[in-house]
N, C-alpha and C positions, 0 to 999 in steps of 0.2 A: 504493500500500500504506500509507502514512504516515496517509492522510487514510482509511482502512477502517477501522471501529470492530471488525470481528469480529476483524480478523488484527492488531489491536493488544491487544485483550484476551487472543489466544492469547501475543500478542510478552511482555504479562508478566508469562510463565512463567519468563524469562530469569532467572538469578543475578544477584543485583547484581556489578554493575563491570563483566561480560561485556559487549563490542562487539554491541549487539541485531541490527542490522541482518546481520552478521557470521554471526551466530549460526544468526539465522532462515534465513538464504539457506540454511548450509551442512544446517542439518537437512532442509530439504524435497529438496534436490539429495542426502544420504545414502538417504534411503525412496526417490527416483527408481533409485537406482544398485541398487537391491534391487527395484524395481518397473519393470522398464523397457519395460513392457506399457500403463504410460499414456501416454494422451496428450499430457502436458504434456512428456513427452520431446523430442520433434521440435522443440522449440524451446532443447534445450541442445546447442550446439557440444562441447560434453564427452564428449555420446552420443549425438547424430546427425550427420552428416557434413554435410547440408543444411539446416540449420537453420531455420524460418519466422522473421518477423519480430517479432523480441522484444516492440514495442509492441503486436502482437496478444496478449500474451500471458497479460495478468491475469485476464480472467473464469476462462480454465481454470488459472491459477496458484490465486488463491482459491478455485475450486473442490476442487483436489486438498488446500488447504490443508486444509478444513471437514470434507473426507471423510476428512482421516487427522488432525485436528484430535489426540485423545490420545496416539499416536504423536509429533507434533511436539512436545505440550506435555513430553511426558517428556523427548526429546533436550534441549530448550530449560533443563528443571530438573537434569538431572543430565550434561551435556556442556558443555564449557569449548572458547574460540576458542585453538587451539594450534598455529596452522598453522606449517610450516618452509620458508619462503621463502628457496628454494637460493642464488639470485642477491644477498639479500645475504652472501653470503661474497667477492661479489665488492670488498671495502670491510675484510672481515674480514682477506682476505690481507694489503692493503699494511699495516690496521691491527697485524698481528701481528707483520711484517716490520719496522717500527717498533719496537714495546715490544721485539723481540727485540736492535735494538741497541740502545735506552736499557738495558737490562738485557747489555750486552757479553756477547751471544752465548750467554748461560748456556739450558740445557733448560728451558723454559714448561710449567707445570702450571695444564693450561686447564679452566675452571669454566663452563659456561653455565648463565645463572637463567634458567627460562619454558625450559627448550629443550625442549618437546614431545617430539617422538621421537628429537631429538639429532642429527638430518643436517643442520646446522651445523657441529658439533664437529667434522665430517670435513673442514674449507674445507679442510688442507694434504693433502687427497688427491687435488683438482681440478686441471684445467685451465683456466685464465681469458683471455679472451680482449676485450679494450678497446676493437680497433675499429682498432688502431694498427699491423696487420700485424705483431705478433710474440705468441706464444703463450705465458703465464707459469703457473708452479706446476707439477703433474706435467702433462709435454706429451701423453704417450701415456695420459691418464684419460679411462674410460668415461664422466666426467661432465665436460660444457665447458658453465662461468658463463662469460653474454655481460653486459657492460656498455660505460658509455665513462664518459670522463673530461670534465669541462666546467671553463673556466677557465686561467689560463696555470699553475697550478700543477701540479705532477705527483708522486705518492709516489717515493720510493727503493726500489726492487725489487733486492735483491742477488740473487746469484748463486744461493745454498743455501736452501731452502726452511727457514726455523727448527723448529729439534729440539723435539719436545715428548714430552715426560716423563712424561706421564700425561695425561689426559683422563675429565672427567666433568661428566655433564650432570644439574641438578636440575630437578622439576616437580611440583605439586601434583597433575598426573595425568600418570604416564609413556603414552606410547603405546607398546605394545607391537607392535612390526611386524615380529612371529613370527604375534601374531593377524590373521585375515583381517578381524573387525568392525572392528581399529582402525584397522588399514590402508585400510580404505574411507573410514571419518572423516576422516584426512589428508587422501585424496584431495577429500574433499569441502568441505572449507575453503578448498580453490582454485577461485576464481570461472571460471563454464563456459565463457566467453573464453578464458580464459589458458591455451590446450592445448599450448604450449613449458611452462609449468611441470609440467602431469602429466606429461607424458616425462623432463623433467628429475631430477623427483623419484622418478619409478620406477627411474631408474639411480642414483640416489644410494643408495636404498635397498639395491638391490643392494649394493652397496660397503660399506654401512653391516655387512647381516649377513655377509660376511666377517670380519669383524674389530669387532662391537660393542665402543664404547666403556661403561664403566659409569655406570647411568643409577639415581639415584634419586628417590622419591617424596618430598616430605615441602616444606614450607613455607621456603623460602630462607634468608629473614629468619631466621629460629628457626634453623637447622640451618647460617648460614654463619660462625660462629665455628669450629665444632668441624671444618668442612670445611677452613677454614684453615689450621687447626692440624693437621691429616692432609696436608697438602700433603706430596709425598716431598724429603725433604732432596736432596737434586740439582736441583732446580727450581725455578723460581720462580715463584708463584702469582700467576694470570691467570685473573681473574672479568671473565665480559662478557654481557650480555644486549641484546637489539635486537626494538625495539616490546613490549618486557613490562611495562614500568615504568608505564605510563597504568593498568593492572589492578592496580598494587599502592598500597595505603592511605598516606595524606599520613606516617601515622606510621610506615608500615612505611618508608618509602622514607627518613625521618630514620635510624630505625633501622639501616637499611645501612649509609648513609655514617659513622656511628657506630661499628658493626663494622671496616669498614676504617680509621677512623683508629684504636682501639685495637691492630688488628693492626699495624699500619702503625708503629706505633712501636720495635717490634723486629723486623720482616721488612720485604722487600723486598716491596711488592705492585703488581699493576695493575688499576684498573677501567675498562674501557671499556665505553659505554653511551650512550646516547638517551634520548629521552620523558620526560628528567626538568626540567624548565623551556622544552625546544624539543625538539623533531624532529632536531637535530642529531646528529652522532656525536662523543663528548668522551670525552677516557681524562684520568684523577686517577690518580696514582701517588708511594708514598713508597718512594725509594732510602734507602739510612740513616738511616732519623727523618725526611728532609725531604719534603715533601709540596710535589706540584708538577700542574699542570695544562696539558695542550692541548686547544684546540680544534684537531677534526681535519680533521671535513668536513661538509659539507652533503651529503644524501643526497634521491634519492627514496624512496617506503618502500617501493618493492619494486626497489629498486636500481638503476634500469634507466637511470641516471646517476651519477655522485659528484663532485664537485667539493671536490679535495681542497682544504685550506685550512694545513695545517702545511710550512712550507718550512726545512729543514734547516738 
């Protein structure tokens, strides 16, 4: 595909900053999940059961591309990569388990940037499972995050899952997953391999619309002063985003770390976050005025490891 002159000219149609490859994949596989009468079907494990062999599979890939060519080019200009990779909240728990005691126990008012449809925000409603014969977070949850742990280091898991106070998630396009279009979109930004993650994610969602947390639209950077400043007095404000920062602008991403130390000078705040100088996962946090940093962990990006790195 890289080296096709036609389905590079369609690829851009992409938004700038959007992940193209990302992008492209998830719109052809959204028109499949609405067309599931072609052909190029039988070769996605997402929606056939027997899949042929993938490297067969380009002439009729570029073909279905060319014949619904305006279709993809539209998805391509007005659809944003906002996928919700459940697994990692497998890294979210210990990390929030953590701030919860640098912050002695006090209620967490949790903020996610980039959170798509927001079934993130739900990590303390999971059950997490590492690989180590014991089962953490809520035990009896319809949703079980699998990872493991790599390295001799290991998080501190207390006993009480930390209290939080409120919860909201922001995104320059919320997904709405009451609608059936956007709900297929999500579905669709997970690669047709990965069919533990549609199950995963269709039981989170579940859980999700029991109990939605509050989600709104609107540009991070611009809108996270005043979200600060709304944090509920009982809480303590807990901003965290994972793989969104590569999408946001050299200056917007100064601009945060800006926001947070102004705030940070008369509240208590925490930021944990990725993608901004490595792949890593790093939480900055000012307790009284003092502004102090960990590294926490190395992660893969779809979780399915972490090697914690912060030792108590």
């Amino acid at each position: 595909m890289a080296e096709d002159e036609d389905l590079i000219l369609i690829a851009r149609n992409a938004q700038q900053g959007q992940p193209i490859p990302n992008l492209f994949f998830a719109a052809v596989q959204f028109l499949l999940l609405k067309k599931s009468d072609s052909e190029l079907v039988g070769y996605y494990p997402s929606m056939c059961p027997d899949p042929r062999p993938v490297n067969e599979s380009f002439p009729i890939f570029k073909s279905f591309c060319l014949d619904h060519r305006a279709e993809i080019e539209h998805i391509l200009r007005t659809r944003l990569v906002q996928t919700n990779v459940i697994r990692r909240s497998s890294y979210l728990y210990p990390a929030f388990c953590l701030i919860s005691n640098l912050a002695a126990g006090r209620p967490l008012s949790i903020l996610e940037i980039g959170a798509s449809a927001g079934l993130n925000l739900m990590w303390d409603k999971f059950a997490y499972n590492y690989g180590d014969g014991e089962i953490r977070g809520v035990k009896n949850s319809q949703v079980m995050v699998r990872s493991s742990f790599r390295g001799n280091v290991q998080p501190a898991f207390p006993d009480e899952i930390p209290t939080i106070e409120s919860r909201m998630g922001i995104d320059l396009n919320v997904i709405n997953l009451r609608d059936q279009n956007e709900r297929l979109w999500l579905r669709s930004l997970i690669w047709p391999e990965h069919t533990e993650r549609i199950e995963i994610q269709e039981r989170a969602i579940e859980l999700f619309l029991n109990d939605p947390p509050k989600m709104v639209n609107g540009d991070a950077v611009k809108l996270l002063p005043q979200l600060l400043q709304d944090t509920p007095s009982g809480g303590v404000a807990c901003v965290f985003h994972t793989h969104v920062a590569n999408q946001i602008p050299k200056e917007g991403k100064m601009r945060l770390f800006d926001n947070f130390e102004e705030y940070g000078q008369r509240h208590d705040v925490f930021h944990l976050f990725n993608n901004i100088g490595d792949s890593d996962l790093h939480l900055e946090y000012y307790l009284n005025g003092e502004k102090r940093r960990i590294d926490v962990a190395k992660i893969d990006g779809h979780a399915r490891w972490i090697e914690w790195q912060f030792s108590e």
